[in-house]
C-alpha positions in Angstrom: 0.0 0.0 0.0 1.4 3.4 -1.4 1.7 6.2 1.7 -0.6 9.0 0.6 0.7 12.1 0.1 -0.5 14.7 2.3 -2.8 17.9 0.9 -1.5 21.5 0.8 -2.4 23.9 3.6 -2.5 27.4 2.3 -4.6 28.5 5.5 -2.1 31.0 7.3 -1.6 33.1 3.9 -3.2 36.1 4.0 -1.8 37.0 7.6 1.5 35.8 6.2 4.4 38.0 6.2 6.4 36.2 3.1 3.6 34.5 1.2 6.0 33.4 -1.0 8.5 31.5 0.8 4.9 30.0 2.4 3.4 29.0 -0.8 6.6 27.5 -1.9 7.5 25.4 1.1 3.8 24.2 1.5 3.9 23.3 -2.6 7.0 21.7 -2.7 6.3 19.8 0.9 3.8 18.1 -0.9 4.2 17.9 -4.8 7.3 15.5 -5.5 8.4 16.9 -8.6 8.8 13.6 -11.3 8.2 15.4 -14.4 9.3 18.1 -16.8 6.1 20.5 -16.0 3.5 19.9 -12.8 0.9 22.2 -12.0 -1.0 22.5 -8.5 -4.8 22.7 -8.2 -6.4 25.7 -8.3 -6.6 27.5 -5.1 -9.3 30.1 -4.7 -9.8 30.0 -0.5 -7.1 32.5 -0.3 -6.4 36.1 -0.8 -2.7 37.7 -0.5 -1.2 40.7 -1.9 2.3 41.2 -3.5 4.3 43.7 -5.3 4.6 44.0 -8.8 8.8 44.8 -9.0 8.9 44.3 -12.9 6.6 43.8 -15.6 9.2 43.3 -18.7 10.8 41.1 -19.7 9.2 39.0 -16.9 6.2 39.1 -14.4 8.2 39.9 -11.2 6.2 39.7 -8.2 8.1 40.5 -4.2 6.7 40.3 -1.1 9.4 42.8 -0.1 12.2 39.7 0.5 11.5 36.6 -2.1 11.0 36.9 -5.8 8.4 34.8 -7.7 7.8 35.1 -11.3 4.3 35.4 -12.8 2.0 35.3 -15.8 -1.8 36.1 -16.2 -4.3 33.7 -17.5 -5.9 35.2 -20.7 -9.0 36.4 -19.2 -7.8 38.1 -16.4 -5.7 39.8 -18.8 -9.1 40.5 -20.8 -10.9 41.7 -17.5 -8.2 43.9 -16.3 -7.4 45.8 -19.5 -11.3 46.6 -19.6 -11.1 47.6 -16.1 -8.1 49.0 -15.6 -6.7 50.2 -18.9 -9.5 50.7 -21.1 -9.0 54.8 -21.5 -6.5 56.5 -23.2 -5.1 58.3 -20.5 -5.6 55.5 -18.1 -2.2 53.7 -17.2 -0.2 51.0 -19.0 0.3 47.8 -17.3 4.2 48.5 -17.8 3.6 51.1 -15.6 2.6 49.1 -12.7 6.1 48.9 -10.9 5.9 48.8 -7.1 1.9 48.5 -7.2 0.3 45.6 -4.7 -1.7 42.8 -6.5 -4.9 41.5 -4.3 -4.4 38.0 -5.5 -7.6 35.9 -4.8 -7.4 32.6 -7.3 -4.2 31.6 -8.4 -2.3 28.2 -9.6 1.5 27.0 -9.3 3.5 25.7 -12.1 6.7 23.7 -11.1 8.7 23.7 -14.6 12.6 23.1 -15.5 14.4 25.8 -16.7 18.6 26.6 -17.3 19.2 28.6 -14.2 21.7 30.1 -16.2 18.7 32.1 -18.8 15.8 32.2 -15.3 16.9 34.5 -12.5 13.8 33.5 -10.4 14.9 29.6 -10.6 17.6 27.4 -8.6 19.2 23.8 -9.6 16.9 24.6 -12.6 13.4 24.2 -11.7 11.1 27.3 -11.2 8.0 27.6 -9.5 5.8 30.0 -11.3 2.6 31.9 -10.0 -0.5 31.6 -12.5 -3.0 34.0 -11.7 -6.4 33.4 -12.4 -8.3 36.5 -10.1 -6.8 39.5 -8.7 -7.4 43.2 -8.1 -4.6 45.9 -8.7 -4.4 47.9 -5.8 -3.8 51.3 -7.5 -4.0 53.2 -4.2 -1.2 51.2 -2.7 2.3 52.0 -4.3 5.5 50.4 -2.2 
C-alpha cells in the first residue's frame, strides 16, 4: 500500500508575512516533482497581496524579501485591461512597478528551466505563480 501524500495547507496566507516562501515550502512539501512540468490545483480559498517589482521582460512579483515570477491567464488579462486600462489616459500595465496585486485565485507551475537564462529559478526548476483572479491595488504603491 502506497503512503498517501498529504494535501497542501494554504490556511495562514493572508496573515503571512512572506507568502512566498509560504506557498513555496507548502507546494514543494507536498508535490514530488517527477516530471518536466507539474501544476497545483487551483486554489481560490485564499487572498494575499504582493508587489509588482517588474513587468518586462518577466512578471516579477516580491513580497518585499522573495521573488516569484508570474504570468496572467488570458482572461484576467481581458478583464483587467477593460477595467483597468481601457482609456487612453488611463495607465499602461508596464507602468505598474511597485503596485500591490490583491491575488484571490491563483495556480503553481513547477517547470525546469537553465538557471543560467531564469533569474527567479535554482538547480533549474522554477515555480511560477499563474493567476487566475486578482485586483490591482492602484492606491497602494510600495
Amino acid at each position: 500500500m502506497q503512503p498517501v501524500a498529504p494535501e497542501p495547507q494554504y490556511k495562514m496566507l493572508k496573515g503571512e508575512r512572506y507568502p512566498i516562501k509560504y506557498l513555496m515550502w507548502e507546494y514543494l512539501r507536498v508535490n514530488k516533482f517527477t516530471q518536466g512540468n507539474e501544476w497545483s490545483d487551483v486554489i481560490d480559498n485564499q487572498e494575499f497581496y504582493l508587489t509588482i517589482q517588474e513587468t518586462f521582460p518577466l512578471l516579477v512579483l516580491t513580497d518585499n524579501h522573495y521573488f516569484m515570477g508570474a504570468v496572467l491567464t488570458k482572461d484576467l488579462w481581458e478583464r483587467l485591461k477593460s477595467k483597468y486600462f481601457c482609456q487612453k489616459d488611463s495607465n499602461k500595465f508596464c507602468d505598474l512597478k511597485n503596485v500591490r496585486l490583491k491575488i484571490k485565485k491563483f495556480q503553481l507551475h513547477i517547470r525546469q528551466v537553465n538557471s543560467k537564462e531564469v533569474f527567479t529559478s535554482f538547480g533549474s526548476l522554477e515555480v511560477r505563480l499563474v493567476i487566475h483572479d486578482c485586483d490591482i491595488m492602484l492606491s497602494e504603491i510600495y
